[in-house]
C-alpha positions in Angstrom: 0.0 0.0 0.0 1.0 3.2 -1.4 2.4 5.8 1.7 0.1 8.7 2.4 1.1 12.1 2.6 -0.7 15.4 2.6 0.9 19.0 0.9 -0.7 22.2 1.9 0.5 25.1 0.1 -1.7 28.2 -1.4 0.7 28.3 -4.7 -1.4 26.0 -6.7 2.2 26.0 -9.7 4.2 24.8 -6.8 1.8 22.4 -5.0 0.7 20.9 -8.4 4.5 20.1 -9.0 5.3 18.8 -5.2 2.3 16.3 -5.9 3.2 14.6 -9.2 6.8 14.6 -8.1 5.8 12.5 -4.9 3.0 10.8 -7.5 6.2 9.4 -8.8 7.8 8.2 -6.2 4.9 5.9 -5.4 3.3 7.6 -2.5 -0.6 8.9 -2.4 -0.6 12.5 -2.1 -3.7 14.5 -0.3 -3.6 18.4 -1.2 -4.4 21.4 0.3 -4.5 25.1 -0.8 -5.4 27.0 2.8 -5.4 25.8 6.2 -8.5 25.5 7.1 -8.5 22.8 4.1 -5.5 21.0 5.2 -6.9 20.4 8.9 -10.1 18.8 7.6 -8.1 16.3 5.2 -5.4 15.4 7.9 -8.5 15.1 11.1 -10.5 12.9 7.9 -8.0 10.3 6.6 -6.3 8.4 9.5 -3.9 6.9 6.5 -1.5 10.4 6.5 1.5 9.0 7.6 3.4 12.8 7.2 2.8 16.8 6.4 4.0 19.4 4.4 3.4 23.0 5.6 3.7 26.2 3.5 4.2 28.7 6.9 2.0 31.5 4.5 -1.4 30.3 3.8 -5.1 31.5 3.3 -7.9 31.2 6.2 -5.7 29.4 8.5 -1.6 29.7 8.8 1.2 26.9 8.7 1.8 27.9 12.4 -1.3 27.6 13.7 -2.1 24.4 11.6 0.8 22.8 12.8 -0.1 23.8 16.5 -3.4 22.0 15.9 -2.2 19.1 15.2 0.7 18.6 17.8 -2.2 19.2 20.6 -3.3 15.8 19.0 -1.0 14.0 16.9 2.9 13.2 16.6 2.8 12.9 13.0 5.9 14.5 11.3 5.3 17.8 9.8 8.4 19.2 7.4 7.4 22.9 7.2 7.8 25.3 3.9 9.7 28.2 5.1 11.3 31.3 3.1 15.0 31.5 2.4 17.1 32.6 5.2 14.6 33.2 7.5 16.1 32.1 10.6 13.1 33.3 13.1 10.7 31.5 11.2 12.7 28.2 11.4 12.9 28.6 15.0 9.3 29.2 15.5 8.5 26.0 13.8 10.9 23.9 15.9 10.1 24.9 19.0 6.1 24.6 17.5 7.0 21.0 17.1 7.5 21.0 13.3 10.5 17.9 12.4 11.9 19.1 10.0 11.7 22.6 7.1 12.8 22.8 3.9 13.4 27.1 2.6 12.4 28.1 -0.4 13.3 27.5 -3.2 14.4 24.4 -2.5 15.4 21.3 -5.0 12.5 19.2 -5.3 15.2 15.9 -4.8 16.1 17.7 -1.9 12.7 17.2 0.0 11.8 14.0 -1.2 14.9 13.2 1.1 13.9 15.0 4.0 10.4 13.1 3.7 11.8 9.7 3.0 14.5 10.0 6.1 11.2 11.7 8.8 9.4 8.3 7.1 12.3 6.0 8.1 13.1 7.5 12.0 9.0 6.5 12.6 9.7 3.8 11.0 12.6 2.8 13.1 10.5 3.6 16.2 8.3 0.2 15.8 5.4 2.6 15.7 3.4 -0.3 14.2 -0.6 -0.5 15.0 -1.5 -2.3 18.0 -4.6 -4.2 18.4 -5.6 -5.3 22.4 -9.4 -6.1 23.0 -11.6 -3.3 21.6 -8.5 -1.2 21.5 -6.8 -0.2 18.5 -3.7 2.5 18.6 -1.8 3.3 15.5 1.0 5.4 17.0 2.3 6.5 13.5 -1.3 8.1 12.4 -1.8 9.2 16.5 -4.9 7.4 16.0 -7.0 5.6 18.8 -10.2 3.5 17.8 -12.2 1.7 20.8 -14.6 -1.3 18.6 -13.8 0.3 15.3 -14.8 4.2 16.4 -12.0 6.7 16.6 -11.5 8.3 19.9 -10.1 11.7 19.8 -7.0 12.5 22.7 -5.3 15.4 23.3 -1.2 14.9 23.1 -0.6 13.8 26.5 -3.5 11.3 26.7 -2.2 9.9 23.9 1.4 9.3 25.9 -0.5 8.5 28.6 -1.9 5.4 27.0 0.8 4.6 24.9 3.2 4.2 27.6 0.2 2.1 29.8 -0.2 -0.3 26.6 3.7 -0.4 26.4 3.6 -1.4 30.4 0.9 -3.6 29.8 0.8 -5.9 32.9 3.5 -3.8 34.6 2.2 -1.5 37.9 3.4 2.3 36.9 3.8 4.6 40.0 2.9 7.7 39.9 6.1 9.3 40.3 7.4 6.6 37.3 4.3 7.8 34.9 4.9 11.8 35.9 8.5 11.4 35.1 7.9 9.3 31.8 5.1 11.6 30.0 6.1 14.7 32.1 9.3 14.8 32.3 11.5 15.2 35.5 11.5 19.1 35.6 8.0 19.3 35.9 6.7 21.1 39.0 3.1 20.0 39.2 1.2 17.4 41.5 0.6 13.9 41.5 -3.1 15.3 41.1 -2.0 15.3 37.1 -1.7 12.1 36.7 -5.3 11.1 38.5 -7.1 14.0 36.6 -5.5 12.7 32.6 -6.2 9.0 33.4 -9.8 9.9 34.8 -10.6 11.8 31.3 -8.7 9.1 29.5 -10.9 6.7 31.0 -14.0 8.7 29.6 -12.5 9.7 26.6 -12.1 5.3 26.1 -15.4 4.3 27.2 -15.9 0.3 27.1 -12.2 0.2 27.1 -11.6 2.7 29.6 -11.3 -0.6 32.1 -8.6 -1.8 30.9 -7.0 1.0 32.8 -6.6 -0.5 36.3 -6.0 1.8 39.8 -3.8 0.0 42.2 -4.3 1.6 45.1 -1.9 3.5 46.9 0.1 3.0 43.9 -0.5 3.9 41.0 -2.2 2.2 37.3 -1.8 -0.6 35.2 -2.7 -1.8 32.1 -4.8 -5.4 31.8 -6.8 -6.9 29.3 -8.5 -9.9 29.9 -8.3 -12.6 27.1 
């Protein structure tokens, strides 16, 4: 099966050219010519396995498109920036984006860029997994529960992903806050209650599988 990636740039000559040269090398290309328009396709087809941002675009912006989807999703985003524009670049790093390309920019010379992002999630084992009525495909930052996708903010989404990793495993507290938080985080243990609560919610029938040991901490079973 043919990658899928998704372009979203308002200069229909360059767009145009991005997608039969990625036609070409085999992979399904979605388009895009505004923001607004790029956030629909990518939140519509769970198959986009990367994105290209122009920074400059109609209705909705490259920054605040690629803000969007980093509350929700880890999929790699190579931004379109302009030539020398150092500020820019930074912006998008520290927004999240992997990688940018400045324009103009040889067209062999992005294909690259998208074919190395493509391998590092590829290296990561980010393969679907499949427990119960679960489904998590870590490389889309998609969750199903019995077929229906369940929409997580960025942290639920680590939140379970490191429970499923664990599964079987009893995760303190103090283990989970330091995994998905990070060890210079000054918040409560409170955090960690209050995500898996709404995680639990957000999961419905297969927000069981998320088990409170008391005093503890969580764990993840499934029962065959």
């Amino acid at each position: 099966m043919a990658i899928s990636i998704l372009i979203a740039d308002d200069d229909d000559l360059l767009r145009n050219l991005v997608k039969e040269v990625f036609e070409e090398e085999g992979y399904h290309v979605y388009e895009a010519e505004d923001g607004e328009k790029a956030l629909d396709i990518y939140w519509e087809h769970t198959d986009i396995a990367l994105v290209i941002l122009d920074i400059m675009m109609p209705k909705i912006d490259g920054m605040a498109v690629l803000s969007e989807i980093r509350d929700r999703s880890e999929v790699p985003v190579l931004m379109l920036t302009a030539l020398g524009d150092s500020s820019s670049e930074l912006a998008c790093l520290r927004k999240g984006a992997s990688d940018f390309v400045s324009k103009p920019f040889h067209y062999e010379i992005l294909v690259e860029r998208v074919k190395n992002l493509l391998k590092l999630v590829k290296t990561e084992n980010l393969d679907k997994i499949q427990i119960g009525v679960l489904e998590m495909n870590p490389a889309a930052h998609k969750v199903y529960v019995s077929g229906k996708e369940v929409i997580l903010n960025n942290k639920e989404f680590q939140l379970l992903e490191f429970l499923i990793h664990n599964q079987n495993i009893v995760l303190t507290r103090e283990k989970i806050l330091d995994r998905i938080w990070g060890f210079d985080y000054e918040g409560d243990m409170r955090t960690i209650d209050t995500h898996v609560k709404m995680l639990r919610a957000s999961l419905g029938e297969a927000g069981g599988y998320i088990k409170t040991i008391r005093g503890v901490g969580y764990s993840f079973e499934v029962k065959e």
